[in-house]
N, C-alpha and C positions, 0 to 999 in steps of 0.2 A: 222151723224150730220145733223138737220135742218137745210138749207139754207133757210135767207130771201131775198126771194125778191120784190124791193121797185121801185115802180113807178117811174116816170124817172122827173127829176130834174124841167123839164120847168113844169109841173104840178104843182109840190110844189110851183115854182117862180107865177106860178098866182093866185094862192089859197093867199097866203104872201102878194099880190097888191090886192087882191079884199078884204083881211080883214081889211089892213091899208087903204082902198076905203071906209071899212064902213060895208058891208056884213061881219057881224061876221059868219054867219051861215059855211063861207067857214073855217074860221080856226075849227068848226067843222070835215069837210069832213079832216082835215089834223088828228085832236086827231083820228079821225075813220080810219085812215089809219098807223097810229105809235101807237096806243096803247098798244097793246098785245105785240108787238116786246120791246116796250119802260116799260113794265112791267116782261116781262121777264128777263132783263137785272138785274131791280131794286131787282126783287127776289134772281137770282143770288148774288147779292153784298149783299143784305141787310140779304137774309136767314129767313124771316119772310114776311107772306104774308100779312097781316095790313102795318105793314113798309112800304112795295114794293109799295102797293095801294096808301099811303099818299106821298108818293115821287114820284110817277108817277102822279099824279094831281097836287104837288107843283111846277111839272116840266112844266106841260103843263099850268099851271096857270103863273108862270115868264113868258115862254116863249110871251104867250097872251101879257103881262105887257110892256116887251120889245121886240115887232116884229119890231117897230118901229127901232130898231140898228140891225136889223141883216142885214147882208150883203149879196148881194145877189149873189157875186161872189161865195160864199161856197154854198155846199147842206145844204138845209133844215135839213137832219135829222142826219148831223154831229153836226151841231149846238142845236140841238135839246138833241141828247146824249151827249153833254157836260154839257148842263145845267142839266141832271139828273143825269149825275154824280156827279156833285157836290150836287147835293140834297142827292145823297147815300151818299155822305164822311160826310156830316150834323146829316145825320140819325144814319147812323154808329158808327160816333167816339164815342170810348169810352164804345162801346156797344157789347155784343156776341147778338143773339137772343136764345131766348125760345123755338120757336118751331120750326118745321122739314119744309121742303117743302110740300105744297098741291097742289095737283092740277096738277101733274106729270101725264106724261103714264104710266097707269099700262101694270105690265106686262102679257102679252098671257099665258095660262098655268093653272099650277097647285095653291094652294096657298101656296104651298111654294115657287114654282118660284118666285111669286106677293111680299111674302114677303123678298126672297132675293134680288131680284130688289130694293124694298122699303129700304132696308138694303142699297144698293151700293150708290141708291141716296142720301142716308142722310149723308153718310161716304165721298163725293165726296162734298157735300155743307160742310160738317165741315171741312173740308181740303179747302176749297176754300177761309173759312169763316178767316181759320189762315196766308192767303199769306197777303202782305203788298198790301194797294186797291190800287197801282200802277202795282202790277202782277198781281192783281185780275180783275183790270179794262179789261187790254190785252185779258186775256184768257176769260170773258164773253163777250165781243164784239167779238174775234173769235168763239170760240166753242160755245156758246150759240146765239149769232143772228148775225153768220155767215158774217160778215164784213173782209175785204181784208184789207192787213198792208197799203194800203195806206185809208181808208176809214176809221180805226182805227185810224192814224196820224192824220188825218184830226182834227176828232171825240175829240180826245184827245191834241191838240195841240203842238202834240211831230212827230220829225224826224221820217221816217220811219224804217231806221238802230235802233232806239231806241225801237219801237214798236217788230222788229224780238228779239232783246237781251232780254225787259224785258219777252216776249213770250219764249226764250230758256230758261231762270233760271226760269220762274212761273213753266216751263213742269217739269225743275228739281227740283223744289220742290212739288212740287203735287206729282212726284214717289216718293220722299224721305216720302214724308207724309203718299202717299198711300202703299207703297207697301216697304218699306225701299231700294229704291233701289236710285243709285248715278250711274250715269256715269264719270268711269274715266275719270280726263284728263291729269295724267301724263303718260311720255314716257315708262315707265319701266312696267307699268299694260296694258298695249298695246300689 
C-alpha cells in the first residue's frame, strides 16, 4: 500500500490566509500539492479517468469558491476530500463507467504477469465500483491514499467507531465480491 504523505497543517492554514489575502497564486501551491492524491481518490470512486479529471477540478474549483467558510480549526485537506466526495457521489449516481483504470503500475515481468496484473486491477475497480459509496468512500481513502480512521472521520464527517464498521463490512464484501468468501460469525462455524 502507498502511504500519502501530506505537509503539515500550519502550511495549508497560510496558503488558506494568503489566498483569501488576495494572492490566488497560493491556492495554486495548494491544488499542486493535493492533486494527484485528490485524483486518485476520484479515480477510485468514479472508475473512469475523464470522470476523475472533471471531479477533481469541480472539487478544487468549489473549494476556490468557498475558502472563504472553511474553518480553520479542521485540516485543509479533510475538507478538501469532502468536497470531492461529494463531487464523485454527483458524478457517480446512477452511473457504472465504460472504461477500466489507466494509468495504473504496471506490472515488472513478463506480459503475462503485465496482463494478469491489468486483469486483478480491473476485477478490484469492478468490485469497488459495486460496494454502496459509503463503503466505497472508507476503503479508498484507506487503501488508496492511505488516510488514518481518524483522518477518514474527519474527511467524511462521521464518528470514527463508524469509519472501522463501514471499513469491516466493505473488507467483507470486497472478499465476498472477490474471491466468494464470507467470514463466519456464528458460534457453531467457529
Amino acid at each position: 500500500m502507498r502511504r500519502v504523505y501530506l505537509l503539515s497543517d500550519p502550511d495549508d492554514l497560510a496558503l488558506v490566509r494568503q489566498t483569501l489575502a488576495g494572492q490566488s497564486e497560493a491556492f495554486g501551491s495548494l491544488v499542486s500539492r493535493y492533486q494527484k492524491v485528490m485524483y486518485t481518490v476520484a479515480l477510485r470512486m468514479l472508475g473512469n479517468p475523464a470522470d476523475a479529471q472533471d471531479a477533481t477540478q469541480d472539487a478544487f474549483v468549489k473549494a476556490y469558491q468557498n475558502l472563504a467558510s472553511f474553518n480553520s480549526s479542521h485540516r485543509f485537506y479533510s475538507w478538501m476530500y469532502r468536497i470531492l466526495v461529494n463531487e464523485c457521489l454527483n458524478v457517480g449516481r446512477d452511473r457504472r463507467p465504460e472504461d477500466g483504470l489507466d494509468g495504473d503500475e504496471e506490472a515488472d515481468g513478463t506480459p503475462f504477469d503485465t496482463a494478469l496484473a491489468s486483469e486483478r486491477r480491473e476485477q478490484i475497480q469492478l468490485a469497488l465500483l459495486r460496494l454502496t459509496p459509503e463503503y466505497r468512500m472508507v476503503v479508498v481513502l484507506r487503501h488508496f491514499a492511505g488516510q488514518s480512521y481518524g483522518e477518514i472521520a474527519e474527511a467524511l464527517s462521521i464518528p470514527e467507531k463508524t469509519v472501522k464498521s463501514r471499513l469491516f463490512s466493505a473488507r467483507q464484501r470486497l472478499g465476498e465480491l472477490l474471491l466468494g468468501w464470507k467470514e463466519s460469525t456464528k458460534e457453531e462455524d467457529l
